[in-house]
Every structure is written in C-alpha cells, then in structure tokens.
C-alpha positions in Angstrom: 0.0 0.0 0.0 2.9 2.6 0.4 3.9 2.0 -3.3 0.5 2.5 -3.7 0.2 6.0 -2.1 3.6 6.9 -3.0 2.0 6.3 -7.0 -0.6 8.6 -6.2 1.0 11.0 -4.9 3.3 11.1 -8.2 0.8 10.8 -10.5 1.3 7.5 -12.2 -1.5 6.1 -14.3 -1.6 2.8 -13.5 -1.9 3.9 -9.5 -4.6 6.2 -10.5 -6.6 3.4 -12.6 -6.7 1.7 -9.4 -7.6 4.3 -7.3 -10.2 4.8 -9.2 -10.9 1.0 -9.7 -11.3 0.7 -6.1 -12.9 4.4 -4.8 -15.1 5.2 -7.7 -17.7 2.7 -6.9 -18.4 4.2 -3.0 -17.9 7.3 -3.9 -20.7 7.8 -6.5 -22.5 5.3 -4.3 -22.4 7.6 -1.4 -22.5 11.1 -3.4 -25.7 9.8 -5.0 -27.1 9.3 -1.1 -27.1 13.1 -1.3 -27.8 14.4 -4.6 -30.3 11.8 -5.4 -29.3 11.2 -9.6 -26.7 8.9 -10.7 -25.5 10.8 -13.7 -25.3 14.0 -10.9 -23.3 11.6 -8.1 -21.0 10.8 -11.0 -20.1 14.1 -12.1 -19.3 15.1 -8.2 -16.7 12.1 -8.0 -15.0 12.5 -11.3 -15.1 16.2 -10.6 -13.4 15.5 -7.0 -10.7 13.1 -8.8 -10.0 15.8 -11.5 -9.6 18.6 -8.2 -6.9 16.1 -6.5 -5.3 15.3 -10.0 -4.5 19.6 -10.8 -3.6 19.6 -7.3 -0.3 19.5 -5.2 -1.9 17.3 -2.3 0.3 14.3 -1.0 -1.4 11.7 1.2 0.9 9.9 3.9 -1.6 6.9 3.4 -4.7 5.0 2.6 -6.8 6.3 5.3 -5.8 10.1 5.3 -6.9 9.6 1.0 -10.2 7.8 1.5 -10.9 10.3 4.1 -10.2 13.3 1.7 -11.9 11.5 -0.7 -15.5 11.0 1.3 -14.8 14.6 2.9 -14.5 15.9 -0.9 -17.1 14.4 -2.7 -20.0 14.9 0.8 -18.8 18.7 0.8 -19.0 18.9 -3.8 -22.1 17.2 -3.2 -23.9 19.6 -0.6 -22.5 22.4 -1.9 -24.4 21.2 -5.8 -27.3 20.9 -4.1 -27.5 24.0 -2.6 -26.5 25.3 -6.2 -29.2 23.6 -7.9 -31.7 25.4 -5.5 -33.6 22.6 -3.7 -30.4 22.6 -1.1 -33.0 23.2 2.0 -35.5 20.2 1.9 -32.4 18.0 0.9 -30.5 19.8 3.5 -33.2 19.1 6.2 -33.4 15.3 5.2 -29.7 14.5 5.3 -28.7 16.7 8.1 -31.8 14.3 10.1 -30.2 11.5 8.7 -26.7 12.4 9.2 -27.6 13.3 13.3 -29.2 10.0 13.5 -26.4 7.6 11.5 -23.5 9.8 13.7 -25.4 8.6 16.8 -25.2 5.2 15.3 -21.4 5.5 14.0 -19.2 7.9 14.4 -18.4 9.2 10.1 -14.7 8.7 10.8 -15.1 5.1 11.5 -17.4 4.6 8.9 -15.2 5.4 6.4 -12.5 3.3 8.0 -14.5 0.3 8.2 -15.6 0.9 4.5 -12.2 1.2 3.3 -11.1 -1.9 4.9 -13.9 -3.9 3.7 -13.4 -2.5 0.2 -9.2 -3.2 0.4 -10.7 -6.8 1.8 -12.9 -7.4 -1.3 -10.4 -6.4 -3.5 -7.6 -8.8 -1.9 -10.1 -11.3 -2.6 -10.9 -10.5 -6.0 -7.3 -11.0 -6.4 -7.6 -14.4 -5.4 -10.0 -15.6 -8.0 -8.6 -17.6 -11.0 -8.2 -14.8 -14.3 -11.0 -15.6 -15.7 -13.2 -15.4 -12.6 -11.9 -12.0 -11.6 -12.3 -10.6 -15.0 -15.8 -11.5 -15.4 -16.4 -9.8 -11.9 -14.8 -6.7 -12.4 -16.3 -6.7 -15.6 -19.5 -6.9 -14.0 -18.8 -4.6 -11.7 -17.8 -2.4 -14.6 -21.5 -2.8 -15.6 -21.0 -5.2 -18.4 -23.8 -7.8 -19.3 -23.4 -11.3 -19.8 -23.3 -11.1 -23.6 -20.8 -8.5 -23.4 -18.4 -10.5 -20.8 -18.6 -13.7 -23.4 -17.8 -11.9 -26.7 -14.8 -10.0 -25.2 -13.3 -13.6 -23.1 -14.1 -15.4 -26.0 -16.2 -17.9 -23.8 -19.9 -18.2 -23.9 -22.6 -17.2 -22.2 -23.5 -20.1 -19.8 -19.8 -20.0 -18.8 -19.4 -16.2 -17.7 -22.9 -17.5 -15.9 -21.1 -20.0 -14.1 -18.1 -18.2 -13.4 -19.7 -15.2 -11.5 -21.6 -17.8 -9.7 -18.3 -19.2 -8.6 -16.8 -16.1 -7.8 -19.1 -14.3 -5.7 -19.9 -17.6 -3.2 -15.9 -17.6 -2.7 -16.1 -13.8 -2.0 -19.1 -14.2 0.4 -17.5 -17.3 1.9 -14.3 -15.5 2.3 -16.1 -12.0 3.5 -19.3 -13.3 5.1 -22.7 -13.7 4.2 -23.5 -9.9 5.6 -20.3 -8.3 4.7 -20.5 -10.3 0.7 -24.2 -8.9 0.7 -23.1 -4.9 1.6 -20.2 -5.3 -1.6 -22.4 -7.1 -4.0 -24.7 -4.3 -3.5 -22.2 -1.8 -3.1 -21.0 -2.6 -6.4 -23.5 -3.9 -8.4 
C-alpha cells in the first residue's frame, strides 16, 4: 500500500486506474445518497478526482486519502445541491439522517471500516482464477453477460457460471452480511 500512495501521490497512471478502480464505486454510491441522480453523483466524483489530480496534495496513506476522498465528494455534493436550488428540503433530510447515523457510527469510522472492507474485497478478488476476476470486475464495470462472453471469447452459460463461482468464494471469504453490503455496493 505505500507504493500505492507513493503512485498517487506522483501521479502514475496505473496507481490512479486503481484508485479509481477501487474508490469510484463508494464514492458515487455515497455522493448519490445526497444528490439523489446517478449521472449528478458521477459528475461530483469524477469532478473531485480531477480537483486532487490539478492539485499538489500528497497523502501519507490509505486512510488520510479515502478520508479526503469522502470529505471531498460529501462537501461537492452539498454544496451542488445548494446550487441547484432545492439545497433546504435535501439539507433538512440528510442533516436528520446524518444526526441519526452519527449517533449510530461515528463518520470517521465509517469510512475506515468501508475502506477496509473495500481493500478486503479487493484482496479477494485478487484471489480468483483470471477468468473469474475478469468476469467480476467486468460486471462490476457494468457489463452484461453477452458483453463478458464476446470479449473472453467464452460463452454465455460460462461467464454464468463463473460469476456464480466467484461471488460464493467472496461471500464465503467475507461473510454472508459483509459479501451482501459489496455485491450491492458494487452492483
């Protein structure tokens, strides 16, 4: 993970395809919590990963960047939907949402425990066999079935079976609650 940050930090491109590879999923997931329209949540993350690309901002490591990276996109988020005009009635509804979650968990460890479950899922996923972890980042990529088989050069039935096969090893190595949270996470 240091070569990792280190990568960022520099700007390689291969460290920044796997940033995004691993953030961009949560991060539209949990912008879209507050401005309510995918293509909107979208915008806010690749707008926040543009911001940190023109910028000079070095992270010591994986938490201090997914907490930049949550803080970013919650505070582009609010601060579109206060743009956009309807910021109050949204404002009212998260802020009663936010106050009841932070009595719940405290944000900072939220984020924590969704990075490590996210870094867990993708250690995983770097278990599978190649073919199994291409067909599930694939379809985490959005790609149909169809779309899987014509670019592995494999047919349907078998991209079928080996998404099957690769998500009951990720739930057996995560869990059966924390498998369920990623699968919807990412699907």
């Amino acid at each position: 993970m240091e070569h990792f940050i280190e990568n960022v930090n520099k700007k390689r491109e291969g460290a920044w395809s796997e940033l995004y590879r691993r953030f961009y999923p949560a991060l539209c997931n949990y912008a879209l919590k507050i401005v309510r329209d995918a293509d909107v949540a979208e915008d806010v993350v690749q707008d926040c990963f543009i911001k940190i690309w023109d910028s000079y901002i070095q992270f010591e490591d994986v938490p201090s960047l997914t907490a930049y990276l949550f803080r970013a996109v919650y505070t582009r988020s609010l601060n579109l939907v206060r743009d956009l005009g309807y910021a109050q009635g949204l404002h009212e509804k998260w802020g009663e949402k936010m106050l009841e979650e932070q009595e719940e968990m405290d944000p900072v460890i939220e984020i924590a425990v969704e990075e490590d479950v996210v870094n867990k899922f993708y250690a995983i996923i770097d278990e599978l066999s190649g073919q199994q972890r291409e067909v599930v980042l694939m379809s985490m990529d959005g790609a149909k079935v169809k779309e899987i088989a014509e670019k592995l050069h494999i047919s349907e039935n078998s991209v079928k079976t080996q998404k099957k096969r690769a998500y009951a090893y990720v739930r057996e190595r995560l869990g059966e609650g924390l498998g369920a949270i990623l699968f919807l996470l990412f699907s």
